[in-house]
MARZA-638427 format. One record per residue: residue number from 1; residue in three letters; x, y, z of N, C-alpha, C in turn. Coordinates in steps of 0.02 Angstrom, whole numbers, plus 32768, in hexadecimal, padded with zeros to 4 digits. Example, Ala and Ser with C-alpha at 12.3 -4.5 7.8 and 13.67 -1.06 7.14 Angstrom:
% MARZA-638427
+-----+-----+------+------+------+-------+-------+-------+------+------+------+
:   i :  aa : n_c1 : n_c2 : n_c3 : ca_c1 : ca_c2 : ca_c3 : c_c1 : c_c2 : c_c3 :
+-----+-----+------+------+------+-------+-------+-------+------+------+------+
:   1 : ALA : 8294 : 7EE4 : 8186 :  8267 :  7F1F :  8186 : 8294 : 7F5B : 8186 :
:   2 : SER : 8282 : 7F90 : 8162 :  82AC :  7FCB :  8165 : 8285 : 8002 : 818A :
+-----+-----+------+------+------+-------+-------+-------+------+------+------+
END
This chain:
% MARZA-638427
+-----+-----+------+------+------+-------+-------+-------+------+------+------+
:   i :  aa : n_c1 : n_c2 : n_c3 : ca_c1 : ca_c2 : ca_c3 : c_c1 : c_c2 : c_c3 :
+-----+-----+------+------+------+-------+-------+-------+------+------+------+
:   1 : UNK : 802A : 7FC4 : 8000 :  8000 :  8000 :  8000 : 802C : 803E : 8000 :
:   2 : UNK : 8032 : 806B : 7FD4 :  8051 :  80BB :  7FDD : 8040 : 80C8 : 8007 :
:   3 : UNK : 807D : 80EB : 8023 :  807A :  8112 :  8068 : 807B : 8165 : 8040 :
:   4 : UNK : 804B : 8199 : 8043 :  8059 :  81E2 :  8024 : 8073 : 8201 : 806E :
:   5 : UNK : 807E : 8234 : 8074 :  8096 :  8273 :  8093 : 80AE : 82B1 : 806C :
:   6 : UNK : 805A : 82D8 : 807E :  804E :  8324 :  806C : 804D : 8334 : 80A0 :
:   7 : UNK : 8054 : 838F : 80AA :  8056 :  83BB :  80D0 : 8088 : 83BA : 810E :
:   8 : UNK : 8091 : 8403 : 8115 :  80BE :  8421 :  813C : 80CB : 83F5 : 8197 :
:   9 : UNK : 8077 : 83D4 : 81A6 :  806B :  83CC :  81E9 : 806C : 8372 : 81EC :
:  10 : UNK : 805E : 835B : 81C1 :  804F :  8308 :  81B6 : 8092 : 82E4 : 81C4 :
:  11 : UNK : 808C : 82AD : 81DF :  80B8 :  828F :  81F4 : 80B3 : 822D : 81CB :
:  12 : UNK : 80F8 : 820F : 81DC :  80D5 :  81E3 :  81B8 : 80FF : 81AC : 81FB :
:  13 : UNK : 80ED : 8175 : 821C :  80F0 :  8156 :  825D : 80F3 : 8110 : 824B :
:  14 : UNK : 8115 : 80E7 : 823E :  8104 :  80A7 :  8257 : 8142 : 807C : 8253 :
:  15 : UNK : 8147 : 8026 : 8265 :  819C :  8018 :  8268 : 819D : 7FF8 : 821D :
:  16 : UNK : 8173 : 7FE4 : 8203 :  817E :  7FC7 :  81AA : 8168 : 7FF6 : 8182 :
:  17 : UNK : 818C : 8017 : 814C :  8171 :  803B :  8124 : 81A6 : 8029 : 80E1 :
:  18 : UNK : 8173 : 8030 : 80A5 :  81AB :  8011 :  807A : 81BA : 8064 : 8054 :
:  19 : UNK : 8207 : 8084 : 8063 :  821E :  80BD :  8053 : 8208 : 80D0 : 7FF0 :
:  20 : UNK : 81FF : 80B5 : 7FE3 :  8213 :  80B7 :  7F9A : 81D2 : 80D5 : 7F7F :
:  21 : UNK : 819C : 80D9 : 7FAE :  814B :  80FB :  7F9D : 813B : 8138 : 7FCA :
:  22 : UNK : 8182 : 8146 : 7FE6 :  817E :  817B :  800C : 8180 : 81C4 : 7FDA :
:  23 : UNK : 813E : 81E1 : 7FD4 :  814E :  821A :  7FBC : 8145 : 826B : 7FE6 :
:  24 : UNK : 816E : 8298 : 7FD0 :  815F :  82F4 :  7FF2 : 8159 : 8314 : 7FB6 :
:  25 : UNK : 810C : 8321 : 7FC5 :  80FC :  8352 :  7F82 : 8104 : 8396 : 7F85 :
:  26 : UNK : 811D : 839D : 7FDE :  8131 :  83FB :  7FDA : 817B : 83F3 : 7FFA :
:  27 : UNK : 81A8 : 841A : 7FE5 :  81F8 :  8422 :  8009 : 81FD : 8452 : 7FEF :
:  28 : UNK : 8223 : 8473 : 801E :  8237 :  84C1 :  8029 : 8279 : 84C8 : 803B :
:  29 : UNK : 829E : 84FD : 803E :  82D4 :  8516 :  8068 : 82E4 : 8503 : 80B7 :
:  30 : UNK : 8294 : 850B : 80D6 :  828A :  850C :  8127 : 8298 : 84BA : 8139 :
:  31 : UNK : 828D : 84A2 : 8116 :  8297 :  8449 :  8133 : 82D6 : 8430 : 8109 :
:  32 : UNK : 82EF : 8402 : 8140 :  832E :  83E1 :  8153 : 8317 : 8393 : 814D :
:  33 : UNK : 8334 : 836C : 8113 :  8337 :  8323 :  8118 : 837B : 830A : 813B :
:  34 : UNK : 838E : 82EC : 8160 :  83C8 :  82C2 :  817C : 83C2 : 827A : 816D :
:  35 : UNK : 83F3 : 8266 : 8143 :  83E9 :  8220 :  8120 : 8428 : 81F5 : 814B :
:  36 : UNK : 8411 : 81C1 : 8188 :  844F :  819E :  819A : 846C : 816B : 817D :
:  37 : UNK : 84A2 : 8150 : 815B :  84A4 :  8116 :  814E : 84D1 : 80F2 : 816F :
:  38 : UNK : 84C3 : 80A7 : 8179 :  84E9 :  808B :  81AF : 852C : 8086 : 819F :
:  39 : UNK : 855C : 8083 : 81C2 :  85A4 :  8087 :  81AB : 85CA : 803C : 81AB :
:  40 : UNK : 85D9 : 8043 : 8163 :  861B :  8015 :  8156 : 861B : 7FD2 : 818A :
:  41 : UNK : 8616 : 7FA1 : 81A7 :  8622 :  7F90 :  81D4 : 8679 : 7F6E : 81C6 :
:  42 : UNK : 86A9 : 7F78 : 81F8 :  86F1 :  7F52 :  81E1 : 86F3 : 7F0F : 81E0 :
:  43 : UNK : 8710 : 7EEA : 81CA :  872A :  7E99 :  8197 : 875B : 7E91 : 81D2 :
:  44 : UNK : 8758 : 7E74 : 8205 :  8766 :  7E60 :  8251 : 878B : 7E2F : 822F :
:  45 : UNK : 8788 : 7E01 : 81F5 :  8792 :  7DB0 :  8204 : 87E6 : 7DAF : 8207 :
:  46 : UNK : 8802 : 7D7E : 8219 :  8862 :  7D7F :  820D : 885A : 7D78 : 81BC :
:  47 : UNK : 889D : 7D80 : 81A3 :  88BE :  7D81 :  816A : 88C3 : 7D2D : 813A :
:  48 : UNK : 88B0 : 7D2B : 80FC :  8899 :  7CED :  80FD : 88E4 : 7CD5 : 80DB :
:  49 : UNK : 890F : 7C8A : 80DB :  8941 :  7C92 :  80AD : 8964 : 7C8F : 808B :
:  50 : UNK : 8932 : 7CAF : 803B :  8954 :  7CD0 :  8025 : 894E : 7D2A : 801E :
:  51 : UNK : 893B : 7D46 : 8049 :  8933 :  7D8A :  8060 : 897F : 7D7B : 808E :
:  52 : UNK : 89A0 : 7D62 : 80BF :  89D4 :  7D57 :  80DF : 8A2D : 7D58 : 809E :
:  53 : UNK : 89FE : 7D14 : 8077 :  8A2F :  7CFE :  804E : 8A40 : 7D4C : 801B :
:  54 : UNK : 8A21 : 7D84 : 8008 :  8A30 :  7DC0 :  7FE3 : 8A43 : 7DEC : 7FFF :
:  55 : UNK : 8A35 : 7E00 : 803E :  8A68 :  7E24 :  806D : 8AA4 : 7E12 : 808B :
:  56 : UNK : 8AAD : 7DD2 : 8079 :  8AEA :  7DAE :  809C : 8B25 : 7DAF : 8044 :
:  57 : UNK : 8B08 : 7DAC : 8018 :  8B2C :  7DAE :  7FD8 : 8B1A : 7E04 : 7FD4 :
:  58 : UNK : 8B19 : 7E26 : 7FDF :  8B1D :  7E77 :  7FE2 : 8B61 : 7E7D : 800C :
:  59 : UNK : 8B44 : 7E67 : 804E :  8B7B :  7E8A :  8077 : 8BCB : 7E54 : 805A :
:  60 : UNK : 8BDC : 7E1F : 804A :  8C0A :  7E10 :  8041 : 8C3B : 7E30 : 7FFA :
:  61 : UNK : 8C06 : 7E45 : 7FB9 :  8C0F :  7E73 :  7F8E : 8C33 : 7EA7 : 7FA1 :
:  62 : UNK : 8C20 : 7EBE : 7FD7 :  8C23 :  7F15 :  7FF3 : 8C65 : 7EFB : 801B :
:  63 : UNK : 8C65 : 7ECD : 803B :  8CC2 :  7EC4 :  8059 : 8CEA : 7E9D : 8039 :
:  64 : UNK : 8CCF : 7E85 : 7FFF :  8D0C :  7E8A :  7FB9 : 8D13 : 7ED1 : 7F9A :
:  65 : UNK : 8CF3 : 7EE2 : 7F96 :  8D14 :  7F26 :  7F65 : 8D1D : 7F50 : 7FA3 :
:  66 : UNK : 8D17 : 7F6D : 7FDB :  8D30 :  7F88 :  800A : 8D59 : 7F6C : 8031 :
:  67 : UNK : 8D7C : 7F4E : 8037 :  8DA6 :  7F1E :  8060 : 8DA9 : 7F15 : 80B0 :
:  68 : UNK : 8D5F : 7F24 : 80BF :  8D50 :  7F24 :  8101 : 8D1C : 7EDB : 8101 :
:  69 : UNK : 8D1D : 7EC3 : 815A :  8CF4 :  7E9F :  8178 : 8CC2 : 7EAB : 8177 :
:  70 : UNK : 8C90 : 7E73 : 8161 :  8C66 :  7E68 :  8175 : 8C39 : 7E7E : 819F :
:  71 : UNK : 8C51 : 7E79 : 81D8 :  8C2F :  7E69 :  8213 : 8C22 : 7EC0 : 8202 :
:  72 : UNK : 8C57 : 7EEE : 81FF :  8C52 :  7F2D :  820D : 8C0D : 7F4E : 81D9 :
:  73 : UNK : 8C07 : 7F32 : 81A5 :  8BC9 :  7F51 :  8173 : 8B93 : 7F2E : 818D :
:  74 : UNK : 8BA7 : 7EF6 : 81A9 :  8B57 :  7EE1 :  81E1 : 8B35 : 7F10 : 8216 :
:  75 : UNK : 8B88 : 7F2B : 823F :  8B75 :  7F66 :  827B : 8B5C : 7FA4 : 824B :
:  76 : UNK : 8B65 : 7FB5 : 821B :  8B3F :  7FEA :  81ED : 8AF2 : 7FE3 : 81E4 :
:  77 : UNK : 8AFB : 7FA5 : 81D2 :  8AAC :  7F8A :  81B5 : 8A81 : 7F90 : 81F2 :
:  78 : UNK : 8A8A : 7F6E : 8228 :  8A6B :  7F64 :  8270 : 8A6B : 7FAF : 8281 :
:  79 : UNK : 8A8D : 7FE7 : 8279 :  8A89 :  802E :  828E : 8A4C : 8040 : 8278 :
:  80 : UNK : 8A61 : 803C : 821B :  8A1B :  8056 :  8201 : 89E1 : 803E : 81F5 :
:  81 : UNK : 89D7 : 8015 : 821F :  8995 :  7FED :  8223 : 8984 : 7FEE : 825A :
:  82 : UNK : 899C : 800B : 8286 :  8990 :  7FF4 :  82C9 : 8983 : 7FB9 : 82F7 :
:  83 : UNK : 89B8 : 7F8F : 82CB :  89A8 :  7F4C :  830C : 89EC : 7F44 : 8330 :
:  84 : UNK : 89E6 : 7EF9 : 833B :  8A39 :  7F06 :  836A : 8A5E : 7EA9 : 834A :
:  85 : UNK : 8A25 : 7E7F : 8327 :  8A4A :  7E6B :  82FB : 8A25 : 7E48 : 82B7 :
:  86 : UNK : 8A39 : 7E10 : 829F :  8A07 :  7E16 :  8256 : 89C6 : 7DF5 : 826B :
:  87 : UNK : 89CC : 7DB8 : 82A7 :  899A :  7DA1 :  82C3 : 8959 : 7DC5 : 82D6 :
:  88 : UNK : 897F : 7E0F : 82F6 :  8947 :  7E2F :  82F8 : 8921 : 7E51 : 82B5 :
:  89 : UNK : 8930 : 7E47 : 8270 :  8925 :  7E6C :  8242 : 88D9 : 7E53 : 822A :
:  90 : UNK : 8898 : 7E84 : 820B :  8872 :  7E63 :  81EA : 8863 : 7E55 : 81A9 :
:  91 : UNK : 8839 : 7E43 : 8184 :  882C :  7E5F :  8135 : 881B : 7E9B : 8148 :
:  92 : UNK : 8808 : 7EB9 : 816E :  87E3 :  7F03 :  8152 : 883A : 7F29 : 8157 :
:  93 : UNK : 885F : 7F15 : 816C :  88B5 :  7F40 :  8159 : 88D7 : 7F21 : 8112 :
:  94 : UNK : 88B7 : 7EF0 : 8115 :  88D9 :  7EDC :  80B9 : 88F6 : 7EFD : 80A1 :
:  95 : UNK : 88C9 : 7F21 : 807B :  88DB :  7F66 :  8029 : 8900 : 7FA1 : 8060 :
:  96 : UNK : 88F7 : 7FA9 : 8090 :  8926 :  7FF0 :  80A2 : 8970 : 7FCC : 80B1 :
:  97 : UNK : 8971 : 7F7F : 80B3 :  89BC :  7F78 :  80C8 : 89D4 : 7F6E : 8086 :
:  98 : UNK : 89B2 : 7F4F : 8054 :  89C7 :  7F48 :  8006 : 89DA : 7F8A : 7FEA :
:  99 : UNK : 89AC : 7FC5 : 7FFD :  89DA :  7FFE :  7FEF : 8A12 : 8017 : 7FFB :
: 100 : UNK : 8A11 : 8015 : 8048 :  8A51 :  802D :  8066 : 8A89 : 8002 : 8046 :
: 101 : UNK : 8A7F : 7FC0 : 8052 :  8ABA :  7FAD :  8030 : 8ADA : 7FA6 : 7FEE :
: 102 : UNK : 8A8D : 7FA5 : 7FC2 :  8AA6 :  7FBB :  7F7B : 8AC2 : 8003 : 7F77 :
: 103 : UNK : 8AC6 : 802F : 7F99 :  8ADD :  806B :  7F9F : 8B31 : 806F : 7FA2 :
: 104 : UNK : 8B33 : 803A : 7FED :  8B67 :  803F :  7FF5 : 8B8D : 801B : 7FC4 :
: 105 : UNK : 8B9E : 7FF9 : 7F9B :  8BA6 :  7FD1 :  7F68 : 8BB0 : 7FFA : 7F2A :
: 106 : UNK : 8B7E : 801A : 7F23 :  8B87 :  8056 :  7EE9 : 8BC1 : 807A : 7EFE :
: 107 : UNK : 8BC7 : 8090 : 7F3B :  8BFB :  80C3 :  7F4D : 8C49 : 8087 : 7F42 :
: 108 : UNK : 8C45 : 8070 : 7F6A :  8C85 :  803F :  7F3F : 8CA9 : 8032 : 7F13 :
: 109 : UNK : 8C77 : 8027 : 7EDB :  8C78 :  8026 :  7E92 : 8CA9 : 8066 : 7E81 :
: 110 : UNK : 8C7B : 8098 : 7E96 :  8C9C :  80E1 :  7E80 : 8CE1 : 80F8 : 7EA4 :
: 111 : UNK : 8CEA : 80E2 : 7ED1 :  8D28 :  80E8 :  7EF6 : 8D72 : 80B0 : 7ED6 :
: 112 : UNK : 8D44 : 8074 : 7EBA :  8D7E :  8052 :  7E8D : 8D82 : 806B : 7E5A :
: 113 : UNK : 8D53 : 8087 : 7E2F :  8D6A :  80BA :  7DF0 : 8D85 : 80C6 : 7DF1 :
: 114 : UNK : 8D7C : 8112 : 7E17 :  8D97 :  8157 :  7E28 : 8DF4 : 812B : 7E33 :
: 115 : UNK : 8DFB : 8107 : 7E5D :  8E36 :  8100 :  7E6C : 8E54 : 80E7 : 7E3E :
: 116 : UNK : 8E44 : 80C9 : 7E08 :  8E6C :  80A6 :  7DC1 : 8E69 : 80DB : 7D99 :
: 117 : UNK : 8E3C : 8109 : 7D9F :  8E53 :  8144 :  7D73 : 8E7E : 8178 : 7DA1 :
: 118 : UNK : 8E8B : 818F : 7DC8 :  8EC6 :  81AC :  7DEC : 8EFB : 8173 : 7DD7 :
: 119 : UNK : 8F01 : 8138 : 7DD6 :  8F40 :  8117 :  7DCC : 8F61 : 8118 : 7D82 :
: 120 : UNK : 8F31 : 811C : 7D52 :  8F3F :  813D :  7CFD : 8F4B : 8188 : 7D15 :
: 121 : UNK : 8F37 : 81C3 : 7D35 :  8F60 :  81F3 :  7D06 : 8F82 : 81F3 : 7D40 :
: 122 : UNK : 8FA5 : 81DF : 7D54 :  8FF0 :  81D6 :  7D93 : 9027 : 81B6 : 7D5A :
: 123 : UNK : 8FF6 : 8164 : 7D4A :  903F :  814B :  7D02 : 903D : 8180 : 7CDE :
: 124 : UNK : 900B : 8194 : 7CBF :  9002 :  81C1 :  7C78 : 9031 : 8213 : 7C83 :
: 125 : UNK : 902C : 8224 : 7CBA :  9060 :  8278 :  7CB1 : 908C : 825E : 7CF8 :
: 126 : UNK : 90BB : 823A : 7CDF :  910E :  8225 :  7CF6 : 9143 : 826B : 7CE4 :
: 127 : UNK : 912D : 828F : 7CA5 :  9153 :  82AD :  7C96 : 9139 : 82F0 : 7CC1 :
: 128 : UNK : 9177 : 8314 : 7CE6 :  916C :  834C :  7D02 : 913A : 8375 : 7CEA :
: 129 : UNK : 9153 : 839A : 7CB2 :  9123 :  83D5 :  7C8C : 90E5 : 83D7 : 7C8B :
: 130 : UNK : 90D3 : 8378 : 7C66 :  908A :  8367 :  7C67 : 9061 : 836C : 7CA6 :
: 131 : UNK : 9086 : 834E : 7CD5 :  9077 :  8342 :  7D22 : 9058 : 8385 : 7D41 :
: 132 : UNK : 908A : 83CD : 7D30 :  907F :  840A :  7D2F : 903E : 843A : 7D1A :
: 133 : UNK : 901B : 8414 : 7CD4 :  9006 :  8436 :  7CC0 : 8FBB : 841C : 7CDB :
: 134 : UNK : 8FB2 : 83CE : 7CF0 :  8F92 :  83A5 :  7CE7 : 8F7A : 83D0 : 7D3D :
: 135 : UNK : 8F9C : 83E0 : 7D5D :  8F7B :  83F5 :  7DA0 : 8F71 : 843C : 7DA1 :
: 136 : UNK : 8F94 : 845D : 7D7A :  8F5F :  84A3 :  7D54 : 8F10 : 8499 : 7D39 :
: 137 : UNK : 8F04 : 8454 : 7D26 :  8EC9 :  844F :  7D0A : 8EA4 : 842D : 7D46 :
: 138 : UNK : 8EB0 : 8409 : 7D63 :  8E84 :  83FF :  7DAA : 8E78 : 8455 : 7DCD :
: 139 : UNK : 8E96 : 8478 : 7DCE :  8E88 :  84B7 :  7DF9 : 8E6D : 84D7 : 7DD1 :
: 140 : UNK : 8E63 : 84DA : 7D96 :  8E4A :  851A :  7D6A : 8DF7 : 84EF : 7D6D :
: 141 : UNK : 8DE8 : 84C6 : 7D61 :  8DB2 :  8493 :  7D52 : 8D99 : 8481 : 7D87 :
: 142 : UNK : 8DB0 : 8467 : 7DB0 :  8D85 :  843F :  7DFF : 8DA4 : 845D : 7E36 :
: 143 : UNK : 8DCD : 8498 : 7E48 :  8DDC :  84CB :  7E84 : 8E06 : 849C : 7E9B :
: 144 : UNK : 8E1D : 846C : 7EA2 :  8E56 :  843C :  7EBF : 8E9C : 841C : 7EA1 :
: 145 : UNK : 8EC1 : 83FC : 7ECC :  8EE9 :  83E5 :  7E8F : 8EF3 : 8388 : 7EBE :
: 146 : UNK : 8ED5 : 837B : 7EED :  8EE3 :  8350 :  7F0F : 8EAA : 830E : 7EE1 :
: 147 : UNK : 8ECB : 82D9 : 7EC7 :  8EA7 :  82AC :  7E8E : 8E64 : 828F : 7EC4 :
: 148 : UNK : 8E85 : 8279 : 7EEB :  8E57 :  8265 :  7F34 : 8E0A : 8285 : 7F38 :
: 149 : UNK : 8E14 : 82C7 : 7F2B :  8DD5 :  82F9 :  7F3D : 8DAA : 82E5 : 7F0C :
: 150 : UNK : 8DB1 : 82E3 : 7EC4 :  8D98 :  82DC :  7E7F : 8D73 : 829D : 7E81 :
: 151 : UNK : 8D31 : 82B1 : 7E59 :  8CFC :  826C :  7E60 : 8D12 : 8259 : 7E1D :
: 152 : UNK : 8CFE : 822E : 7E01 :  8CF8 :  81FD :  7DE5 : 8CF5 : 821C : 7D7B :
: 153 : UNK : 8CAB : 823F : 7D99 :  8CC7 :  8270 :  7D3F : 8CEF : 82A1 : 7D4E :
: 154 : UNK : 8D0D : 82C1 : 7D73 :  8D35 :  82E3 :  7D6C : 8D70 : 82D0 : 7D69 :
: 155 : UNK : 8D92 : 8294 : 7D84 :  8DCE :  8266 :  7D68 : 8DC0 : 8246 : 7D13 :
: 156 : UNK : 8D82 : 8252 : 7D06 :  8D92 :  8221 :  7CB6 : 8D96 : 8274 : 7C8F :
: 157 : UNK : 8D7D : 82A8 : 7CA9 :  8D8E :  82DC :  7C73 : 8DC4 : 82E0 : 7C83 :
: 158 : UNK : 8DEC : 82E4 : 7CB5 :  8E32 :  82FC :  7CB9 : 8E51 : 82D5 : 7C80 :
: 159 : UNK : 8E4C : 827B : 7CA3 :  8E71 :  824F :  7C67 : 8E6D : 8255 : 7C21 :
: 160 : UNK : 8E2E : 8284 : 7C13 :  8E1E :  8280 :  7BBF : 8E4E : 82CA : 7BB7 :
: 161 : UNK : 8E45 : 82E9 : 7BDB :  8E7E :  833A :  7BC5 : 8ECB : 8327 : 7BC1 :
: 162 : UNK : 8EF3 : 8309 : 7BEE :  8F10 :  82D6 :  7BDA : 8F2A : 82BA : 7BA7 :
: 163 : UNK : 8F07 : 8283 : 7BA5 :  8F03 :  8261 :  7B56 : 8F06 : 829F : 7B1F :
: 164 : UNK : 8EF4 : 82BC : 7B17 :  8EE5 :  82FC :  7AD9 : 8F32 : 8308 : 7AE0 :
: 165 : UNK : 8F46 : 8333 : 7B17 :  8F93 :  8358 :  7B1F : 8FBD : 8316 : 7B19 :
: 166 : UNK : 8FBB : 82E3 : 7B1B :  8FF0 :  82C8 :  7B00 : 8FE8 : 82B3 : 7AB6 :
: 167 : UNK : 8FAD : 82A3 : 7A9C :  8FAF :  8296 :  7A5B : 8FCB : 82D8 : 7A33 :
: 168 : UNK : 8FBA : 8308 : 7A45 :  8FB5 :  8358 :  7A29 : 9002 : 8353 : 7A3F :
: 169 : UNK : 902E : 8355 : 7A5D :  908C :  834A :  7A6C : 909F : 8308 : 7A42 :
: 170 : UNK : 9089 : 82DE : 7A32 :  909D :  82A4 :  7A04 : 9091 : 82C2 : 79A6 :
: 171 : UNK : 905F : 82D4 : 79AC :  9052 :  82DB :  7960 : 905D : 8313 : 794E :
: 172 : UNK : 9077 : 8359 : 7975 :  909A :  8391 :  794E : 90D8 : 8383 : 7935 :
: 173 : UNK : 90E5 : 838A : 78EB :  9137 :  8392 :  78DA : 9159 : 83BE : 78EA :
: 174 : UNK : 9191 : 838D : 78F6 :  91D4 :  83B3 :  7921 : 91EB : 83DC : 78DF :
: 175 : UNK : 91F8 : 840F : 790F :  9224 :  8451 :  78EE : 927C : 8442 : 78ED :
: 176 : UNK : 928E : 8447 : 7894 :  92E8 :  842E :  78BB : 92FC : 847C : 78CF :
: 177 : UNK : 9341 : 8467 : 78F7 :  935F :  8493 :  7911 : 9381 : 84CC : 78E6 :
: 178 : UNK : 9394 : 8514 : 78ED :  93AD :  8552 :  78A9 : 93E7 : 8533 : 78B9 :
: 179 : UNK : 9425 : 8534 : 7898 :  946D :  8539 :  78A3 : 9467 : 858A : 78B5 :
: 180 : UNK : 948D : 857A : 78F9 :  94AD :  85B7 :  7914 : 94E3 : 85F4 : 78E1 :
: 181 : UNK : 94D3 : 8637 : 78D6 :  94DE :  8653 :  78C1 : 951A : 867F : 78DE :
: 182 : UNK : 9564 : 867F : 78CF :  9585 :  86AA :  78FD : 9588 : 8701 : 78C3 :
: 183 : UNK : 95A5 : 871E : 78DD :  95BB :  8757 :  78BB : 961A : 8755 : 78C1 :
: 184 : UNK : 9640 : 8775 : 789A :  9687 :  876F :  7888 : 96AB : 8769 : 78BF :
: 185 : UNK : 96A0 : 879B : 78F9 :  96B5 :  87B4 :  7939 : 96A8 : 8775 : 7977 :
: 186 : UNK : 9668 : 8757 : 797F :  9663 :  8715 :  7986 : 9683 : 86DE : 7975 :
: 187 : UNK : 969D : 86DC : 7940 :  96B3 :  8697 :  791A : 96F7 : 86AD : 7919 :
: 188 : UNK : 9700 : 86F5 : 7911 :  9758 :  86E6 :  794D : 975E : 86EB : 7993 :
: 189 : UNK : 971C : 86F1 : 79B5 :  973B :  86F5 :  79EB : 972B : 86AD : 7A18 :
: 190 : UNK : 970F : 8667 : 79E3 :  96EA :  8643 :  7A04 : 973D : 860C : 79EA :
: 191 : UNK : 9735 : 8625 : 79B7 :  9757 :  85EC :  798F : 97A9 : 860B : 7976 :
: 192 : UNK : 97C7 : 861E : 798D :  9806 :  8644 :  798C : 9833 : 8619 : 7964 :
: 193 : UNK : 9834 : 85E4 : 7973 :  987A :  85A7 :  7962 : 9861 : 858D : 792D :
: 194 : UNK : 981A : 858A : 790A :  9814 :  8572 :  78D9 : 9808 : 8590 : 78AB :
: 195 : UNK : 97FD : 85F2 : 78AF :  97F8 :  8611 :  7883 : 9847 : 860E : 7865 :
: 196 : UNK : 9871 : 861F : 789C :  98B0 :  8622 :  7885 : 98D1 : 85F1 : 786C :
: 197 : UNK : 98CE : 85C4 : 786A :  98D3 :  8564 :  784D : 98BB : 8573 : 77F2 :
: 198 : UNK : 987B : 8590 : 77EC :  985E :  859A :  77B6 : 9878 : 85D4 : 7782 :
: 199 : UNK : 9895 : 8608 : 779F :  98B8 :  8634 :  7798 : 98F8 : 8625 : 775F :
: 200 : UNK : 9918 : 8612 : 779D :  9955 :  85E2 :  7796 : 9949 : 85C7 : 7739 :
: 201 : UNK : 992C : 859F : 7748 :  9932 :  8563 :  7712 : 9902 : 857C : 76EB :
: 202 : UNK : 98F2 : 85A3 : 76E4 :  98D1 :  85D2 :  76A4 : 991B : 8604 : 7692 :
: 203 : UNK : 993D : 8616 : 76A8 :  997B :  8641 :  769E : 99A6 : 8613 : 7688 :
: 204 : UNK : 99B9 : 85DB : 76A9 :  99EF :  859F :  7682 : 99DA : 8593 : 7639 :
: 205 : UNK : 9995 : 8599 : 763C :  996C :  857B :  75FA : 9976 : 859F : 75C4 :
: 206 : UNK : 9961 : 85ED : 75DA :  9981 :  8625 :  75A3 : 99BA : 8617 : 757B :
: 207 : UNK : 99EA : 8617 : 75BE :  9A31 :  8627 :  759C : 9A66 : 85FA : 7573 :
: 208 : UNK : 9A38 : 85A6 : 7595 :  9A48 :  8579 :  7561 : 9A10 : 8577 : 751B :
: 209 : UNK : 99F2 : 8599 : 750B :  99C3 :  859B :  74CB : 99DF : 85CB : 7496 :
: 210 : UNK : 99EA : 8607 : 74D2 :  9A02 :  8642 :  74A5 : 9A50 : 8645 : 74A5 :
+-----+-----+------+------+------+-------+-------+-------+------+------+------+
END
């Protein structure tokens, strides 16, 4: 049976009512609906496992490429979850510990990059000058010159500027050297014993010709 509700004063009372035939044919500004809905209830149950078995292959991931224990990314995990160990953990912490630790994992990743690219342009500008110019371009570009500080694209642009300045020093042709130019006064005063040597035996030469 429809349940209606008209007017300002009418009320509508009872404990079964089926909502969906509930109608208000007047609303205004002056009235206030408050709609409760029941909340979420939390997923109490323990961890089933393989929910155990993916956090346990997370965290061992995360202390291979970080070269830390275990146990210690466990005392992380138990921080940010608030328990005190995995026993106490439920499904309803699942997905926030799968984050955290895929997080931490991501950060890893980027920290082994970053460090194989600081180890290329360390081989790559051996030569002073390069080395020189190469930390002019960290300070003009990223305000630093310490490789350490630099994330991750900012070490592969460095390495690609780099790469350019040495190809660009490999493939310009070399300029040969002028022969040094003396003037008369020079070339006797550098070379004394061999102007006079030349002298010499240009005068012997004369006087046996002529």
């Amino acid at each position: 049976m429809p349940v209606n509700s008209t007017g300002e004063q009418n009320r509508v009372a009872g404990r079964d009512f089926n909502e969906n035939k509930i109608r208000i044919d007047q609303f205004d500004g002056r009235h206030t609906i408050n709609v409760s809905l029941p909340e979420k209830e939390e997923d109490k149950r323990p961890l089933v496992k393989a929910q155990r078995k993916e956090l346990n292959s997370l965290v061992t991931a995360i202390a291979e490429a970080d070269g830390s224990e275990a146990f210690i990314i466990w005392q992380k995990v138990h921080a940010e979850v608030g328990v005190n160990c995995i026993g106490d953990m439920t499904v309803n912490h699942y997905r926030t510990t799968v984050s955290f630790l895929q997080a931490m994992l991501d950060r890893c990743k980027e920290k082994d990059a970053s460090k194989a690219l600081v180890g290329l342009l360390l081989r790559n500008s051996e030569n002073n000058e390069i080395r020189q110019k190469l930390i002019r371009y960290y300070h003009i570009h990223f305000g630093t010159g310490r490789l350490n500080d630099l994330t991750r694209s900012q070490l592969q642009l460095a390495l690609s500027w780099l790469d350019q300045q040495r190809h660009e020093t490999t493939s310009s042709p070399t300029v040969p050297n002028k022969p040094a130019r003396f003037s008369i006064l020079e070339l006797l005063h550098n070379y004394p014993i061999e102007i006079a040597a030349i002298f010499i035996s240009g005068v012997l030469l004369g006087t046996f010709i002529f």
